[in-house]
C-alpha positions in Angstrom: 31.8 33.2 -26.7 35.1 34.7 -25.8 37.6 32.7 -24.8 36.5 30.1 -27.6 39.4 29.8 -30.4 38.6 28.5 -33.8 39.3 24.9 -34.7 41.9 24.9 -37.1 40.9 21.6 -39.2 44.5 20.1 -41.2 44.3 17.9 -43.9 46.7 15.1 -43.9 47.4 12.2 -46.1 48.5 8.5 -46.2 50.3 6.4 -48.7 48.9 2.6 -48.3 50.5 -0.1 -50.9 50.7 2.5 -53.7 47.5 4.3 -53.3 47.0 8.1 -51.1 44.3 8.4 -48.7 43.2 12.0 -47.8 41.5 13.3 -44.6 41.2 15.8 -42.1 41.9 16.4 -38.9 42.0 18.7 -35.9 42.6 18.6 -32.0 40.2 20.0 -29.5 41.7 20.1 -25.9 43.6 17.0 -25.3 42.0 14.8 -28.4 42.5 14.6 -32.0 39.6 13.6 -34.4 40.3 12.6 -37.7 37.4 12.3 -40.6 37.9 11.1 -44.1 35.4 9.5 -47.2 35.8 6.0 -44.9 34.8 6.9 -41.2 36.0 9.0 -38.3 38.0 8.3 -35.1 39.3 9.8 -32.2 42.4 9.7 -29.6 43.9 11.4 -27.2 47.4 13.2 -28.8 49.5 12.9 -25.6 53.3 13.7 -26.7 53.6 13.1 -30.2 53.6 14.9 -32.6 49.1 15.9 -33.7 50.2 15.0 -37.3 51.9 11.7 -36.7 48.7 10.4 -34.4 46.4 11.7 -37.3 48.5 10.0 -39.7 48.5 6.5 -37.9 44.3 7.3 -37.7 44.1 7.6 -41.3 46.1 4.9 -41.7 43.9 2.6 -39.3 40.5 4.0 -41.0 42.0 2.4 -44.6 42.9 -0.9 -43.5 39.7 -1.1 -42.0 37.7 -0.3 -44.6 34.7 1.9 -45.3 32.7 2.4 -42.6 29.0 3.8 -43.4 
Protein backbone atom coordinates (compact mmCIF):
# COMPACT_ATOMS: atom_id res chain seq x y z
CA UNK A 1 0.00 0.00 0.00
CA UNK A 2 1.71 3.23 -0.47
CA UNK A 3 1.90 5.44 1.98
CA UNK A 4 2.63 2.38 4.48
CA UNK A 5 6.29 2.72 6.04
CA UNK A 6 7.97 -0.32 7.44
CA UNK A 7 8.03 -0.99 11.11
CA UNK A 8 11.36 -0.58 12.30
CA UNK A 9 11.42 -3.22 15.28
CA UNK A 10 14.58 -2.06 18.14
CA UNK A 11 15.83 -4.36 20.42
CA UNK A 12 16.49 -2.96 23.86
CA UNK A 13 17.64 -4.36 27.08
CA UNK A 14 17.33 -4.09 30.87
CA UNK A 15 19.60 -4.81 33.78
CA UNK A 16 17.39 -6.10 36.82
CA UNK A 17 19.47 -7.06 40.20
CA UNK A 18 22.43 -8.35 38.19
CA UNK A 19 20.78 -10.10 35.45
CA UNK A 20 19.95 -8.47 31.47
CA UNK A 21 16.60 -8.93 30.00
CA UNK A 22 16.34 -8.61 26.20
CA UNK A 23 13.35 -7.59 24.05
CA UNK A 24 12.06 -5.74 21.25
CA UNK A 25 10.22 -3.07 20.51
CA UNK A 26 8.69 -0.71 17.97
CA UNK A 27 6.15 2.27 17.73
CA UNK A 28 3.28 2.36 15.37
CA UNK A 29 1.47 5.85 15.31
CA UNK A 30 1.25 7.08 18.73
CA UNK A 31 1.96 3.65 20.67
CA UNK A 32 4.88 1.62 21.47
CA UNK A 33 4.71 -2.32 21.82
CA UNK A 34 7.24 -4.03 23.40
CA UNK A 35 7.60 -8.15 23.20
CA UNK A 36 10.16 -10.23 24.89
CA UNK A 37 10.50 -14.36 26.09
CA UNK A 38 8.06 -13.17 29.20
CA UNK A 39 4.92 -11.31 27.61
CA UNK A 40 4.05 -8.19 25.63
CA UNK A 41 2.74 -4.74 26.50
CA UNK A 42 1.77 -1.67 25.05
CA UNK A 43 1.58 2.31 25.80
CA UNK A 44 1.21 5.31 24.35
CA UNK A 45 5.05 7.13 23.92
CA UNK A 46 3.75 10.67 24.46
CA UNK A 47 7.05 12.94 24.97
CA UNK A 48 9.69 10.77 26.04
CA UNK A 49 12.04 9.45 24.65
CA UNK A 50 10.47 5.64 22.53
CA UNK A 51 13.61 3.91 24.19
CA UNK A 52 13.10 5.08 27.75
CA UNK A 53 9.21 3.98 27.72
CA UNK A 54 10.30 0.57 26.13
CA UNK A 55 12.87 0.28 28.62
CA UNK A 56 10.50 0.92 31.71
CA UNK A 57 8.05 -1.92 29.69
CA UNK A 58 10.72 -4.33 29.76
CA UNK A 59 11.52 -3.55 33.01
CA UNK A 60 7.63 -3.97 34.14
CA UNK A 61 7.34 -7.45 32.06
CA UNK A 62 10.47 -8.88 34.44
CA UNK A 63 9.23 -8.00 37.75
CA UNK A 64 6.13 -9.38 36.72
CA UNK A 65 7.03 -12.48 35.67
CA UNK A 66 6.48 -14.81 32.83
CA UNK A 67 3.35 -14.49 31.39
CA UNK A 68 2.18 -17.53 28.94
Amino acid sequence: MAGNKPILVERVTVTIDGATHAGAYYVKGPFLFVRSPLGAKATQVGGSPPKAVAELLLAELVREGPNP
